[in-house]
C-alpha positions as CSV (number, residue, x, y, z in Angstrom):
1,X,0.0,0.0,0.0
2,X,2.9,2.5,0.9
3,X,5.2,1.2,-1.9
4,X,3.5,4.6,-3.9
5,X,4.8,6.8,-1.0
6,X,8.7,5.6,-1.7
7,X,8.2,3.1,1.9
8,X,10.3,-0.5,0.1
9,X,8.0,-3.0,-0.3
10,X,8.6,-5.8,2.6
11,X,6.5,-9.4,2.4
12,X,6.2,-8.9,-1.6
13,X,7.4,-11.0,-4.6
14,X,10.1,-8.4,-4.7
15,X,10.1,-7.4,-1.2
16,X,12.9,-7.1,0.7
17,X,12.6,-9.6,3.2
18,X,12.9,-11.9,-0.1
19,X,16.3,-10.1,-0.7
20,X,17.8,-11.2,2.4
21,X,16.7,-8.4,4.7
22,X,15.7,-9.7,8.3
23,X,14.4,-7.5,11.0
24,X,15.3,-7.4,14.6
25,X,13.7,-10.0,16.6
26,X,11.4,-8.7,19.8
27,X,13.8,-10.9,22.2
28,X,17.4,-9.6,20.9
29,X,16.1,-5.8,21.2
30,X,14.9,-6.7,24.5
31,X,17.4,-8.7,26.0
32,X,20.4,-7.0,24.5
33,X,22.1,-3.5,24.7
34,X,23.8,-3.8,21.6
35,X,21.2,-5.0,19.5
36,X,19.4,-1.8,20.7
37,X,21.9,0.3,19.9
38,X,22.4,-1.2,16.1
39,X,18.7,-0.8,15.8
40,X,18.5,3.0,17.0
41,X,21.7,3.8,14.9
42,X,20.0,2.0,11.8
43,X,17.0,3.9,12.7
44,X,18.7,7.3,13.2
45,X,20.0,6.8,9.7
46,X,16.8,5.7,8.0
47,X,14.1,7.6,9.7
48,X,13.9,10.6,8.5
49,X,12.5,9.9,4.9
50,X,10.4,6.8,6.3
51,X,8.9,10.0,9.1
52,X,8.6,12.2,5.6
53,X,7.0,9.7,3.7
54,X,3.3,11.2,1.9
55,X,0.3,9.8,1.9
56,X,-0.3,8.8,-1.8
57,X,-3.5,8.1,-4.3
58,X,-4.6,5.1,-2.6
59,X,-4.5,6.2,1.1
60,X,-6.7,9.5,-0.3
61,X,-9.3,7.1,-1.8
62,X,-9.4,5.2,0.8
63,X,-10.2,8.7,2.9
64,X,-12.7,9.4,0.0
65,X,-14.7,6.6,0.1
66,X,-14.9,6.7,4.4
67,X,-16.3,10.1,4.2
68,X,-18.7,8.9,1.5
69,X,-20.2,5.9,3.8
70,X,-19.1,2.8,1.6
71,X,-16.4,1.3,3.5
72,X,-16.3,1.2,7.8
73,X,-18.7,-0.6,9.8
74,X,-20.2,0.0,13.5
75,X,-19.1,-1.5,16.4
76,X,-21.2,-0.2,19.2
77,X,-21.0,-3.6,21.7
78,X,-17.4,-3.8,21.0
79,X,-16.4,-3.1,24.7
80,X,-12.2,-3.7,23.8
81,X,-12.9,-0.2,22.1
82,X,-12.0,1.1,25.5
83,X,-8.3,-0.8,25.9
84,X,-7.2,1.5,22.7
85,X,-4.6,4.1,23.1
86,X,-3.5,7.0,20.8
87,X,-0.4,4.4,19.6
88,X,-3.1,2.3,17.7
89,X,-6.3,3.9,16.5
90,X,-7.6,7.1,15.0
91,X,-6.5,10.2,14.0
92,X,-3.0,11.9,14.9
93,X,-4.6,14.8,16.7
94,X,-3.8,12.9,20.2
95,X,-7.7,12.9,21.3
96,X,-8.3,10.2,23.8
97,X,-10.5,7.1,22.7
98,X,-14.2,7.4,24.4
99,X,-14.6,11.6,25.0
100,X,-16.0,11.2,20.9
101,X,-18.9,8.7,22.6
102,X,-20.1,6.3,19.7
103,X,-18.2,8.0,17.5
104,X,-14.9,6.1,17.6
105,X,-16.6,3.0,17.5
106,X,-16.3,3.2,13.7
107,X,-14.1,1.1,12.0
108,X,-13.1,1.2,8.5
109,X,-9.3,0.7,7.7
110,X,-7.5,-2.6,9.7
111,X,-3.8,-2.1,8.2
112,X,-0.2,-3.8,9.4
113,X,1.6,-0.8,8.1
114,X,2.9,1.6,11.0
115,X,3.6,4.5,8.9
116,X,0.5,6.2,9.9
117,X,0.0,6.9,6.3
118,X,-3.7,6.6,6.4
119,X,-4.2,9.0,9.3
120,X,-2.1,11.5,7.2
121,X,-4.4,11.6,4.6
122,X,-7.1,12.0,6.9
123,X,-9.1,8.9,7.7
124,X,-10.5,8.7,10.9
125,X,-11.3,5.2,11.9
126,X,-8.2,3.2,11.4
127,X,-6.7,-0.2,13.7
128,X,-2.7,-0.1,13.9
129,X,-2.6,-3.3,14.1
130,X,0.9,-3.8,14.2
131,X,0.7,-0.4,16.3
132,X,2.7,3.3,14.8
133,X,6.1,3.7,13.8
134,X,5.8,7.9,15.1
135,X,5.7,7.0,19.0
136,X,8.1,5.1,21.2
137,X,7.4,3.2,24.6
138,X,9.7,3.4,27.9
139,X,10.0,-0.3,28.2
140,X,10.0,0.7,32.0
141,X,7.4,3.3,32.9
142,X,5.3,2.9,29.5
143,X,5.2,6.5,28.9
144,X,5.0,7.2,25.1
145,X,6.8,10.2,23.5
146,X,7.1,11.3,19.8
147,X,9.3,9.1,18.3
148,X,10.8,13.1,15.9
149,X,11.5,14.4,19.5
150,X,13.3,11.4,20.7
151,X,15.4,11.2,17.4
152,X,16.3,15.1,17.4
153,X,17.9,13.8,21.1
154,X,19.6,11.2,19.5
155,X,20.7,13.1,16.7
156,X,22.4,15.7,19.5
157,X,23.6,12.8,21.4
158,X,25.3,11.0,18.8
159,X,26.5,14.2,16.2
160,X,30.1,12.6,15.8
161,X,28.6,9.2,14.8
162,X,26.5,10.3,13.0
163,X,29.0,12.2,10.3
164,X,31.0,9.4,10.7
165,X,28.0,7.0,9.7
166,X,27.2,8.7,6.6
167,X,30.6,10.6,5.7
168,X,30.4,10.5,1.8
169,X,34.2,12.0,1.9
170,X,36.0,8.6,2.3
171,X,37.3,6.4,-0.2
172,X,35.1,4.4,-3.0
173,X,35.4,1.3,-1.7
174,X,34.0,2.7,1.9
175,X,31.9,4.8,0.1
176,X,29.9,1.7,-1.2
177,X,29.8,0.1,2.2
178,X,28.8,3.0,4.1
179,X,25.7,3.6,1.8
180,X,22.6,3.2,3.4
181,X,19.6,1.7,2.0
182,X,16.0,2.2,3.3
183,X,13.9,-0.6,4.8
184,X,10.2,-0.5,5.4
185,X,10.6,-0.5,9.1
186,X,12.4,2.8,8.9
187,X,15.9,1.8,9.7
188,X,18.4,1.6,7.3
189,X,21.0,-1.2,6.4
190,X,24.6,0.3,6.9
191,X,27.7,-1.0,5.7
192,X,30.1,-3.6,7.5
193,X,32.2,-1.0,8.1
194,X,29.6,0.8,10.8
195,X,30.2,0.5,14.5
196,X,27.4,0.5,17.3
197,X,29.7,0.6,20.7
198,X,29.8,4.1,20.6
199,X,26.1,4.9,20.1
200,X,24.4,6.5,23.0
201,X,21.0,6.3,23.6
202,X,18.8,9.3,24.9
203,X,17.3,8.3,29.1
204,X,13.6,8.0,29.3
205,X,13.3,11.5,31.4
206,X,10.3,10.3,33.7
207,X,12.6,7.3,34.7
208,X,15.1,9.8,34.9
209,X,13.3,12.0,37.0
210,X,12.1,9.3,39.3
211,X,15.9,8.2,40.1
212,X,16.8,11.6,40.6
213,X,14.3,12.0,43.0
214,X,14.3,9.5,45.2
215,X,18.3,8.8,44.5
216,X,18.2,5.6,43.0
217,X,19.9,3.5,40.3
218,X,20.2,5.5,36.9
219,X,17.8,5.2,34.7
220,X,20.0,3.0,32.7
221,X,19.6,0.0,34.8
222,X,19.2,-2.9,32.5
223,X,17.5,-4.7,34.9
224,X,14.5,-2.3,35.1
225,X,14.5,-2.2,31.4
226,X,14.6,1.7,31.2
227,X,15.1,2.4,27.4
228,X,12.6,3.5,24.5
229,X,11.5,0.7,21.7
230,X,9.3,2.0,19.1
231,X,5.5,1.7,20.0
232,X,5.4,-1.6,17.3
233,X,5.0,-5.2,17.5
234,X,8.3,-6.3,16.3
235,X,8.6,-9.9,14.9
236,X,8.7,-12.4,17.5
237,X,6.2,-10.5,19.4
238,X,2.5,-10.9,20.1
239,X,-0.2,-8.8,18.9
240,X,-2.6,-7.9,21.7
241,X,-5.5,-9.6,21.7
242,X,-7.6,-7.2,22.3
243,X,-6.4,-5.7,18.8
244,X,-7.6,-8.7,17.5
245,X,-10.9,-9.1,19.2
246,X,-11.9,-5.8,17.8
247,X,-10.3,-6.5,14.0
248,X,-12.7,-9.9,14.5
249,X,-15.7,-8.2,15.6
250,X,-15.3,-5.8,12.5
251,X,-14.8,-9.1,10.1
252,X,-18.1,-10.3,11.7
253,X,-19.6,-7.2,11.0
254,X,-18.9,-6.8,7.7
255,X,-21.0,-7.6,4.7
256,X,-17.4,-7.4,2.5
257,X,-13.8,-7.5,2.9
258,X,-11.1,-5.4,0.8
259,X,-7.6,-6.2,1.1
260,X,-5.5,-3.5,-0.5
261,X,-1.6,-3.8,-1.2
262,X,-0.8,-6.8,0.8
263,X,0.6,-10.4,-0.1
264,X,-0.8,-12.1,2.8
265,X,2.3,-13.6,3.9
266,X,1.8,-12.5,7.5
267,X,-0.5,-14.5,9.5
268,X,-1.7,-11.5,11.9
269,X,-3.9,-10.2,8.2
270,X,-4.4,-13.7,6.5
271,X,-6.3,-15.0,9.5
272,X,-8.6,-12.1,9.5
273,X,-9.1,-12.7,5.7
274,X,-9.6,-16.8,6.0
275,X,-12.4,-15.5,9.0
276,X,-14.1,-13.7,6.5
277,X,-13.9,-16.4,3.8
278,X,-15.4,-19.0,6.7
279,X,-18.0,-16.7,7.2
280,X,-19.1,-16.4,3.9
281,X,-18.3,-12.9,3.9
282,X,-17.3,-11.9,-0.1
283,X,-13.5,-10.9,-0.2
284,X,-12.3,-8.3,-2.8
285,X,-8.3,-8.5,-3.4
286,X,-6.2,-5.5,-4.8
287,X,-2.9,-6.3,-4.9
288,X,0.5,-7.0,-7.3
289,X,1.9,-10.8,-7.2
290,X,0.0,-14.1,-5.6
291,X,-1.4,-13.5,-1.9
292,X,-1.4,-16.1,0.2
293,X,-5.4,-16.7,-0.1
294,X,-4.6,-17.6,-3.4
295,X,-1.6,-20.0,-2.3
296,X,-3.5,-21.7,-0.1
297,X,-6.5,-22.4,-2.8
298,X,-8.9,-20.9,-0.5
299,X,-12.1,-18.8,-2.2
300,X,-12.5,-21.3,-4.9
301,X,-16.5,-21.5,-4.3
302,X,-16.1,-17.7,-5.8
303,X,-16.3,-16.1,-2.8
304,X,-12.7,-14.5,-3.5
305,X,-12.5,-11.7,-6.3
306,X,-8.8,-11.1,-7.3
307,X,-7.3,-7.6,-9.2
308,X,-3.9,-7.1,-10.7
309,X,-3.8,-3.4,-10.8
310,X,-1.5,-0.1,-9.3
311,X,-3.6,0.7,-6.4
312,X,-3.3,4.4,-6.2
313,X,-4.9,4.5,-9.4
314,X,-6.9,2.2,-9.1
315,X,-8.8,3.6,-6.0
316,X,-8.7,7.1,-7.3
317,X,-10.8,5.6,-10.5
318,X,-13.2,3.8,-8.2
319,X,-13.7,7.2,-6.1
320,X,-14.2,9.1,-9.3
321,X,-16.9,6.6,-10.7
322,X,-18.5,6.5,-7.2
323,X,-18.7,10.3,-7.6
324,X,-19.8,10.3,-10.7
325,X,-22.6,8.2,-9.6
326,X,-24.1,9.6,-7.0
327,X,-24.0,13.0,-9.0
328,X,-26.1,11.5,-11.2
């Protein structure tokens, strides 16, 4: 889906996790103070166009045709509505789930992506289910904090390594190694060259404070797990169920299902789409290359309608013959 708005393609027939690119694990990043650092210097590097990244034809369609009624369903008995936080569902205005009443019981976008790209073109009812790329989490206190604010203070933390990292005035053959390459996380793959050791990594300042205060350990204590991770489910994690309970109650709720850019490959979408298909709920399928529904030879009673096409044009024709229509 994001592949139009320059974020690589990941689980794809010419994705990059078929080109050898494997993300951190949830265990090394949590047991390990170099694997954080290597992720936050990747992520330093990386970032920045992954934060920039626009919201292209297809996420405005989608917008379109939420504000014209024909996709998002109501979930009004839905009670894990209330578990939600700001790091998984709605807008990017920071408006608490529940002071909108029924409101934000709507439901009309369920996407992996943590780009937030969808919120950025202005849809209002959208599950992170794989939770948002633009926060990070004290693994301690569980205060979130803008994940731009915490990499300007580990831009100023880490200046030196940072020229170093990217220094384009060495010779050609560092040149090539040094060069960085975005993934669709938003970290980047550095060269062999690259050292973490000297990385530092910016204090979680409540934890900080806290120490301070009552003149404790530093907040660096590895045993009290006092350092940021970005507010996603990395592989090797769960997603929480109550994420899920809410993506099923919308499947059930649905008279149709659209899945839009994705292969599939991940089991956290494909078992919403096999509910659906179990359900006898129709299933629509936009997407580039062989999903895993088709894979898997499920939909063959014709329940499963499959198009090759770009999205982002694709959408934006659909929205204009929708228009068109209800002009008429």
């Amino acid at each position: 889906m994001s592949t139009e708005s320059g974020i690589p393609d990941y689980r794809g027939s010419k994705g990059s996790y078929f080109r050898g690119h494997k993300p951190i694990i949830h265990h090394e990043f949590m047991s390990s103070p170099e694997q954080r650092k290597r992720y936050w210097a990747r992520s330093l590097v990386g970032y920045s166009p992954f934060a920039n990244a626009q919201p292209n034809l297809g996420h405005e369609a989608l917008a379109k045709l939420e504000e014209m009624k024909y996709i998002g369903v109501e979930l009004e008995e839905c009670t894990d509505f209330d578990r939600l936080g700001d790091s998984c569902f709605g807008n990017l205005d920071g408006v608490t789930n529940g002071k909108e009443g029924a409101t934000r019981r709507r439901l009309s976008i369920i996407t992996q992506n943590v780009d937030t790209l969808h919120s950025k073109a202005g849809l209002k009812h959208c599950l992170h289910l794989h939770g948002r790329g633009d926060l990070v989490r004290c693994m301690n206190c569980g205060m979130t904090h803008d994940r731009k604010e915490y990499h300007d203070k580990l831009t100023q933390c880490n200046r030196d390594w940072l020229n170093e990292a990217t220094s384009d005035t060495v010779d050609d053959d560092t040149k090539k190694d040094n060069k960085a390459e975005l993934r669709p996380d938003g970290d980047a793959e550095l060269g062999e060259r690259v050292s973490y050791d000297e990385l530092i990594l910016p204090p979680c300042p409540r934890c900080d404070n806290n120490a301070t205060l009552h003149n404790t350990t530093t907040i660096n204590d590895e045993e009290h797990q006092s350092f940021f991770k970005t507010d996603v489910v990395f592989f090797g994690d769960s997603v929480p169920k109550h994420r899920f309970d809410i993506s099923y109650a919308a499947i059930n709720a649905a008279d149709g299902v659209l899945c839009i850019g994705t292969s599939l490959a991940v089991h956290s979408a494909f078992r919403l789409v096999k509910r659906a298909i179990e359900r006898g709920t129709p299933v629509a399928i936009l997407n580039v290359g062989e999903t895993r529904v088709e894979r898997e030879g499920l939909g063959d009673d014709g329940l499963v309608t499959k198009l090759e096409s770009p999205i982002g044009e694709t959408l934006a024709e659909l929205v204009k013959l929708l228009d068109d229509t209800e002009i008429q």
